[in-house]
BATOR-998674 format. One line per 4 residues: number of its first residue (from 1); their letters; for each residue x, y, z of C-alpha. Coordinates in steps of 0.02 Angstrom, whole numbers, plus 50000, padded with zeros to 5 digits. Layout:
N
NUM = A = X,Y,Z | ...
This chain:
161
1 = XXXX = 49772,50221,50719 | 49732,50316,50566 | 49575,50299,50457 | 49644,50270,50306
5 = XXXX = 49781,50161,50238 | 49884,50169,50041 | 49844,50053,49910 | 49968,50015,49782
9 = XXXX = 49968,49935,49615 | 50136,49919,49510 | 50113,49815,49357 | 50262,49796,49220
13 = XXXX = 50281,49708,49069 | 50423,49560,49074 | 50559,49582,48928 | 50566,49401,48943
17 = XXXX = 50502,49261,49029 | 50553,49261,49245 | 50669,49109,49188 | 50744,49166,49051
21 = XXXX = 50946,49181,49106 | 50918,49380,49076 | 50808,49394,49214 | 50896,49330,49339
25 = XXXX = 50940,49488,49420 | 50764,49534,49448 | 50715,49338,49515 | 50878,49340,49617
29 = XXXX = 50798,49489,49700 | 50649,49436,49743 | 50651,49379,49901 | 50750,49497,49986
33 = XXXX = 50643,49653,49906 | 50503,49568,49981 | 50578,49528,50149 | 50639,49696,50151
37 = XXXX = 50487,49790,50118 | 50374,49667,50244 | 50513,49735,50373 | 50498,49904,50344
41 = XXXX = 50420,50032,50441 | 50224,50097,50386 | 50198,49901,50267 | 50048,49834,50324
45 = XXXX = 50015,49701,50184 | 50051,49621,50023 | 49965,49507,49880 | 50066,49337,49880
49 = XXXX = 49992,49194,49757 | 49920,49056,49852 | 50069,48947,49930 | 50188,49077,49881
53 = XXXX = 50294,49212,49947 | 50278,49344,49791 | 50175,49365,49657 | 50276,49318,49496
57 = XXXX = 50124,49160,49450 | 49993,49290,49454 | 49942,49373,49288 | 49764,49453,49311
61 = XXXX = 49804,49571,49162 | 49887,49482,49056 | 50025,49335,49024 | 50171,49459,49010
65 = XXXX = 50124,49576,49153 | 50183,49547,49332 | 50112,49618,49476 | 50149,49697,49649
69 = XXXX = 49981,49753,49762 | 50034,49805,49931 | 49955,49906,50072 | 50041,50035,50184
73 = XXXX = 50010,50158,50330 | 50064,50294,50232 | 50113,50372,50080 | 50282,50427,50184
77 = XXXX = 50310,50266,50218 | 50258,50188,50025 | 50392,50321,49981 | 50543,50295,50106
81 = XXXX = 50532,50098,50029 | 50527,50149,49858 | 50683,50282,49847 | 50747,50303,50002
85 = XXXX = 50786,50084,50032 | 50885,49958,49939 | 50735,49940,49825 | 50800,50110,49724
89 = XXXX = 50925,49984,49662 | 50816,49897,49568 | 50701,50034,49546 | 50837,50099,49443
93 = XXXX = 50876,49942,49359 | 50708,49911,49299 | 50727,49932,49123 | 50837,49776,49112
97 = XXXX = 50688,49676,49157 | 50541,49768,49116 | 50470,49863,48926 | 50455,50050,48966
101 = XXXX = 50262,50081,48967 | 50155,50211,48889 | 50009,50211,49003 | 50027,50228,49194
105 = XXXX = 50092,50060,49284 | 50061,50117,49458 | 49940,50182,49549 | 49909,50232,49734
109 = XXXX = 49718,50266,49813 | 49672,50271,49995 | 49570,50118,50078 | 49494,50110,50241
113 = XXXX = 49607,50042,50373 | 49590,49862,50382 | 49533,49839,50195 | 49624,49721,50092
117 = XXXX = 49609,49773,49906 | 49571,49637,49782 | 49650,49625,49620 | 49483,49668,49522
121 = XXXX = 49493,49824,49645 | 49670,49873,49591 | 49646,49830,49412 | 49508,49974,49429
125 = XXXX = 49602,50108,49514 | 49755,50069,49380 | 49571,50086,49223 | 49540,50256,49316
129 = XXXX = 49698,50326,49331 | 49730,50288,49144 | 49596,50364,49069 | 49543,50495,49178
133 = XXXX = 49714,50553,49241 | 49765,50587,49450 | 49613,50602,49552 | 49571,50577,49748
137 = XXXX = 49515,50392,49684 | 49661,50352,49590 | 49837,50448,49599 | 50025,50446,49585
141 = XXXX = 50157,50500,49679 | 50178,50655,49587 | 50024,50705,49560 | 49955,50630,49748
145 = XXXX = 49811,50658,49846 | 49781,50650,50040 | 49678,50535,50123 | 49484,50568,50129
149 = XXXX = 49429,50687,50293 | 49339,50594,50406 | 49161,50658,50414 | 49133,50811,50551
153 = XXXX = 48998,50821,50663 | 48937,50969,50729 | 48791,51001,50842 | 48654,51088,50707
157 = XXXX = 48661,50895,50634 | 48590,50811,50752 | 48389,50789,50772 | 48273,50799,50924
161 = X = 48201,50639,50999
């Protein structure tokens, strides 16, 4: 099992509200994005609201401003969902539904396998990336970063009893 696990954030802003008739595409979608992705190969979690199966009634940063936090083995695997699936579709359909945004809307960082981020976390990651740019802590997937080395050991670092 690896060490380390990929955190995602994607947040967009909604050109209208989820049940306004022009947004039916995206809503129509919803589901089977989501089933989709849970399927696929590397997803190890995502952020649903409470008694929900997405995360369309959860606006931590704002009214207009949906959401998607998931969690995956990989950042091959983050990366075969998002252009190499069905979800490239919508991907590429996005500005139907969604203002074009001038500061980063996703970000990617490396957790601890096992960790479930919390939005506060994510909202965080998606502050650093913005105004410091792609670092190990906070990234994109052009500008990416492996996951952290796990610490070596070596003889000379242990002590006498």
């Amino acid at each position: 099992m690896a060490d380390h696990h990929l955190a995602q954030l994607n947040v967009g802003t909604l050109n209208a509200p989820l049940d306004d008739p022009s947004m039916a595409g995206f809503v129509d979608n919803l589901a089977p994005i989501n089933a989709l992705a849970d399927a696929s190969p590397g997803f190890v979690w995502r952020y649903t609201d409470e008694g929900s199966d997405d995360a369309t009634d959860a606006r931590p940063f704002g009214d207009d401003l949906l959401i998607n936090l998931s969690v995956w083995a990989s950042w091959e695997a983050l990366w075969e969902f998002t252009y190499r699936s069905d979800h490239i579709d919508l991907l590429r359909r996005r500005r139907e539904w969604f203002r074009h945004m001038r500061d980063a809307g996703l970000v990617l960082w490396w957790i601890p396998a096992g960790h479930i981020p919390t939005l506060d976390e994510a909202g965080e990651r998606l502050s650093l990336l913005r105004h410091h740019g792609p670092t190990a802590e906070a990234f994109t997937f052009k500008d990416s970063f492996g996951p952290p080395k796990p610490p070596t050991f070596s003889p000379a670092d242990s002590t006498s009893l």
